[in-house]
N, C-alpha and C positions, 0 to 999 in steps of 0.2 A: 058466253058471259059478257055484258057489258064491260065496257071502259069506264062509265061514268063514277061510280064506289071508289074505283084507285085512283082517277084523277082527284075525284074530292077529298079524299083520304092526304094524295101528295101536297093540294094546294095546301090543308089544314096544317100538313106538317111543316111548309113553309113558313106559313105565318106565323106559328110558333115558334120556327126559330129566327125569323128576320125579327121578332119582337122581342126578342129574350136579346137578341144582337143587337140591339136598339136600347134597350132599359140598360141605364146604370146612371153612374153621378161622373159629373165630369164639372172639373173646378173651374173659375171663369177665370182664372189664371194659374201661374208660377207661383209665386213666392205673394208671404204673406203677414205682415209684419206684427210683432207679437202685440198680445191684446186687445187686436182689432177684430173686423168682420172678417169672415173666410167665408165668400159664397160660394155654390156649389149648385150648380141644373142638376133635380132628380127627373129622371124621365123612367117609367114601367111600361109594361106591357098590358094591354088592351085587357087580354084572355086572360089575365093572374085573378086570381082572387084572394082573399084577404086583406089584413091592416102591413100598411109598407112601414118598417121601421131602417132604420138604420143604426147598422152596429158600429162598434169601435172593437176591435183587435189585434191581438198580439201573435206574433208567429208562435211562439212555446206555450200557450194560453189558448184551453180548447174553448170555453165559454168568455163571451165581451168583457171589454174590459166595462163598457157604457152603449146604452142604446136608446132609441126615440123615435118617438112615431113621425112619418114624414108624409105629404102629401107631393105630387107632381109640382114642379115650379120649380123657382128658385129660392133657394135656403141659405141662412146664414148654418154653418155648422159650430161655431164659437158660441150661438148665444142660444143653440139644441141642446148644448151641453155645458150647464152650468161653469162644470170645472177644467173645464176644457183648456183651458190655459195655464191652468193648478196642477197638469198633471206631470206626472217627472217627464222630461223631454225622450221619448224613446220613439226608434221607428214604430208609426201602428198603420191602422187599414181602415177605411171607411169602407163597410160594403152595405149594398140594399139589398134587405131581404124582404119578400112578400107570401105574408103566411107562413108555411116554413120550406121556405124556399129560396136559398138565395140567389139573387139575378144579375146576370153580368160581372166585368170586371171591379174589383174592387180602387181604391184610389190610394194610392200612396201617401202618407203623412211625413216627412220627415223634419224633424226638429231642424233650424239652422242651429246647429251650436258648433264649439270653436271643437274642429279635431285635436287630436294629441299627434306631434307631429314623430315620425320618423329619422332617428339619428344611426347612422353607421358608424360603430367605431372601433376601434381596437381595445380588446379587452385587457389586455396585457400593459399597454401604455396608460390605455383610458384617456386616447386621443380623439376626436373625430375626427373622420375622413376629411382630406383635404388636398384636392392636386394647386400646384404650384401655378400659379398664370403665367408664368415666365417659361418656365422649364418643363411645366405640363408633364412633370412626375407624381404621380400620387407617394403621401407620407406612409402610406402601408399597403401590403394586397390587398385589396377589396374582398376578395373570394377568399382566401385563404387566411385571412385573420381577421374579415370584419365580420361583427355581431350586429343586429337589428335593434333597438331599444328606442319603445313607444312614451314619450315625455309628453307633461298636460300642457296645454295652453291655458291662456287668461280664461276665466268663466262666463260666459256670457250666452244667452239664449236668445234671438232676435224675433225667430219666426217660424213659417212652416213653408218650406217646400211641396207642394202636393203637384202628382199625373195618374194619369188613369196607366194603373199595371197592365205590361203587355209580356209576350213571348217573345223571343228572339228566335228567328228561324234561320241557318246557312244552309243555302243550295249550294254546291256543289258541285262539279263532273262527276262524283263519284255516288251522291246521294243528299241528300236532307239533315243537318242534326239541329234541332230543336231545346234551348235551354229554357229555364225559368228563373228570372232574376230572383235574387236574395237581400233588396234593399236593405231589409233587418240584420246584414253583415257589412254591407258595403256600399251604404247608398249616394255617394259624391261618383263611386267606379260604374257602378247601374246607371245613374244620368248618363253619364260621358256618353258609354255603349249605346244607349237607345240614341242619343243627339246624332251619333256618327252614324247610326246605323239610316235615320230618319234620311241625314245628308249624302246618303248613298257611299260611304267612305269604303263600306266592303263589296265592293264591284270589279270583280275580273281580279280576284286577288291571288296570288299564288300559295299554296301552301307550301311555305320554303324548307322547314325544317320535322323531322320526325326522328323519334328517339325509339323505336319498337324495343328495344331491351339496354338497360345499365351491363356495368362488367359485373354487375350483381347478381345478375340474370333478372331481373325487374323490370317490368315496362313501366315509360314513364312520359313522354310527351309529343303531342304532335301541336305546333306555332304554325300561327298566319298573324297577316294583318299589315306586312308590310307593301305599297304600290309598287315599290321597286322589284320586288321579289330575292333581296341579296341579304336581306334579317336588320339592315340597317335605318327603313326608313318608317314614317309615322306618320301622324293628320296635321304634323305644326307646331306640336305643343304639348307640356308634357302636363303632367296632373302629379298629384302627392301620394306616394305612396300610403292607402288608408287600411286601418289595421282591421283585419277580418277575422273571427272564430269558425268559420266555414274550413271544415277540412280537406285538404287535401285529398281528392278520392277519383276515381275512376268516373271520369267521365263530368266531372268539374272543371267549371271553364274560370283562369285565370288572368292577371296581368303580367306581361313582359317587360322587362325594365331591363337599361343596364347595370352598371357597379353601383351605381350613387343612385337612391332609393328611389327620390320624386322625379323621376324618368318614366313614367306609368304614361305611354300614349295610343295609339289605338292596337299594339300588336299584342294578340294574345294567344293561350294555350290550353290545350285541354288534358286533363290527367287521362294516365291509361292505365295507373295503380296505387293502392294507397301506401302499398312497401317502396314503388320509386316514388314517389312524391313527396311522403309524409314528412320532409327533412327542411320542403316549403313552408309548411307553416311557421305564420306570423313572419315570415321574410315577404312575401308574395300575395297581391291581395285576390284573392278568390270571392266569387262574387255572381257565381250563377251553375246552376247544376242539368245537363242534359233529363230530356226525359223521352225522349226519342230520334234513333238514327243510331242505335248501336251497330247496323250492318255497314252503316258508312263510315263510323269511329273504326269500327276491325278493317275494314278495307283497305285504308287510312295508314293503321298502324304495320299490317302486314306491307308492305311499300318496300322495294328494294330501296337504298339508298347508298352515298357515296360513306365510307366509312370514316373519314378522314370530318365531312361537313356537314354530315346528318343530312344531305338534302335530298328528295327523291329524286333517282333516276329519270321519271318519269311524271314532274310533279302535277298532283291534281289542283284544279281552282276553284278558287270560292266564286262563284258565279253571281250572286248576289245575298244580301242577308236583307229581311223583314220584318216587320214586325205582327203580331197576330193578339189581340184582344185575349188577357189571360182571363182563364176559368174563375168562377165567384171564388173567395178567397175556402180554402180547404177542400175546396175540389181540385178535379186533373191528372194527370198520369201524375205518380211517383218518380222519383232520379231512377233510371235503368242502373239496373248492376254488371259489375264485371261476367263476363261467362265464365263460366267454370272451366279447369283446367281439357279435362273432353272435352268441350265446345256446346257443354248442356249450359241451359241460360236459368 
């Protein structure tokens, strides 16, 4: 039998997908100040047929919130959509769809508006935290009597933030795990990661700490992110702790902080249950969920370790993290789940 049917068959198959990896919208910047132009490059693919529109979407929202027909070029997306400025400031998704198909990665919107900031305090005094600059005593245990409480800030809506959505990938020694960010919980925590990530910041990193079972008998965490490998160090600089409805669950990657909230810098953790974890929520900003590498999360978490420091005996490294071009918006694997108590998945 000929070669020539499979080789035309494989180049065919190429081209449809270097094309479909080619097609999407990419903003001609960052930031984007309210009631102005927001341009945007649509570029499609060659082989699509149908009319391109562009949608507007919400994560909890199966059908657009708004949509419009779009040709190749550059676009303004403010003046495609009338109300596009009128509309309550919420994370949304710009994706291009052609016919009924949608292509490439979608774009992240997110509103600049002012967060509600994060206050630790004692519920009992209804003090806020507060260590001394002198004597460098905190006015209460942090852990064992502060409470988390999210208060508003001033009002105000400036612009829009927009990037083209991606994957986050950690290689490892031990294997690969794969998240997909949750702007629409935690989108100031999603920038950070992708910046650090872009800046090569997880490179040769150790995973210092793993928690495979509570005295509860619950699994509950394995942390990286530090260059030192000792749980103490970060990229510089801390960020705010930002309030997320993302649960707490197996296989959910969050932020590391210490006592005092806006400590949030590049070291982070991934859940390994929702009964050890669930006690995080609204303390911890969670903010991307695994959707492949559950053999490297279990590998991970089986890890002998020191019992005294949580650290593995033997610890494995982040060898580098990536980024990868997420799937058009409501396609893609699903979050994996915990395996079952057998070891059936």
């Amino acid at each position: 039998m000929s070669t020539a049917p499979r080789h035309a068959a494989l180049f065919a198959a190429l081209l449809l997908f270097c094309g479909n990896a080619a097609a999407q919208l990419t903003p001609d910047r960052a930031y984007f100040g309210v009631n102005r132009p927001l341009p945007m490059k649509v570029e499609r693919p060659t082989e699509a047929t149908g009319d391109a529109v562009i949608e507007l979407l919400e994560y909890d929202r199966p059908e657009p919130v708004a949509q419009a027909p779009v040709e190749p070029g550059w676009i303004d997306m403010a003046s495609m959509f009338p109300r596009f400025w009128a509309l309550p400031p919420r994370v949304r998704f710009a994706q291009l769809r052609v016919g009924d198909q949608r292509i490439g990665p979608p774009v992240v919107l997110q509103p600049m508006v002012n967060p509600r900031r994060a206050v630790l305090f004692n519920p009992q005094s209804r003090q806020a935290y507060f260590v001394d600059p002198v004597s460098r005593a905190p006015n209460f245990d942090a852990r064992r009597q502060g409470e988390i409480a999210f208060v508003d800030s001033p009002k105000a809506y400036s612009g829009i933030r927009a990037w083209v959505d991606h994957h986050v990938v950690f290689s490892s020694t031990l294997g690969d795990i794969e998240f997909r960010t949750r702007p629409d919980h935690a989108p100031n925590t999603v920038w950070t990661l992708l910046e650090l990530v872009r800046g090569g910041f997880y490179t040769d990193i150790t995973v210092h700490r793993v928690v495979p079972r509570l005295p509860t008998g619950h699994p509950f965490v394995i942390q990286f992110g530090d260059p030192t490998g000792g749980g103490d160090g970060g990229p510089g600089f801390y960020i705010d702790l930002e309030e997320s409805a993302l649960p707490h669950d197996f296989g959910v990657l969050s932020m590391a902080r210490d006592d005092e909230p806006d400590t949030n810098g590049g070291q982070v953790f991934i859940c390994l249950s929702r009964e050890g974890t669930q006690r995080l929520d609204g303390k911890y900003t969670s903010f991307a969920e695994a959707v492949s590498g559950l053999d490297t999360i279990q590998k991970m978490a089986s890890l002998e370790v020191d019992a005294r420091s949580d650290r593995p005996r033997k610890p494995p490294v982040i060898t580098q993290a990536r980024l990868v071009p997420a799937p058009p918006f409501g396609t893609g694997p699903q979050p994996i789940k915990a395996p079952a108590p057998d070891g059936r998945r």
